[in-house]
C-alpha positions, 0 to 999 in steps of 0.5 A: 909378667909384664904388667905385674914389672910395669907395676912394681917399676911404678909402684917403685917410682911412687914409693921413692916420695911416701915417708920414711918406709918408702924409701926403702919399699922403693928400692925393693920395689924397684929390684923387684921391677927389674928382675921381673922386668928382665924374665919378661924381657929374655923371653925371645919367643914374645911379641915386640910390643911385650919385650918394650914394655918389659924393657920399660919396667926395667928403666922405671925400676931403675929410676925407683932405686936410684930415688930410693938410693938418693934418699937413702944417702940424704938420710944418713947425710942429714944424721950425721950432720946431726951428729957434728952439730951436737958434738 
């Protein structure tokens, strides 16, 4: 479960710079990353090295949304400048 965090967080982080859908698969990859993340992580019974890792994934998962969420608020600055400009 924790590699399967670690590649949603990642994939999450790499989607934050692909084109137009990618914005929005960062930040569903990225709470995806997260929820994972924290099922790996609330398991008390696993090893240290494994509750880090999926602490990790947490982290990176994070940064996806807050990227995915920047470029969300870009879009719609960008549209309604668009808007002002043609009246």
């Amino acid at each position: 479960m924790v590699r399967a965090a670690l590649i949603l967080a990642f994939g999450a982080v790499l989607a934050a710079g692909l084109p137009s859908p990618g914005l929005y698969l960062a930040i569903g990859l990225g709470l995806a990353a997260i929820g994972t993340g924290y099922l790996a992580y609330a398991r008390r019974g696993s090893p240290g090295g494994s509750r880090i890792a999926a602490a990790a994934a947490i982290t990176v998962g994070m940064m996806g949304v807050a990227l995915g969420a920047v470029r969300v608020v870009m879009v719609l600055a960008a549209i309604d400048r668009i808007d002002r400009m043609l009246g």
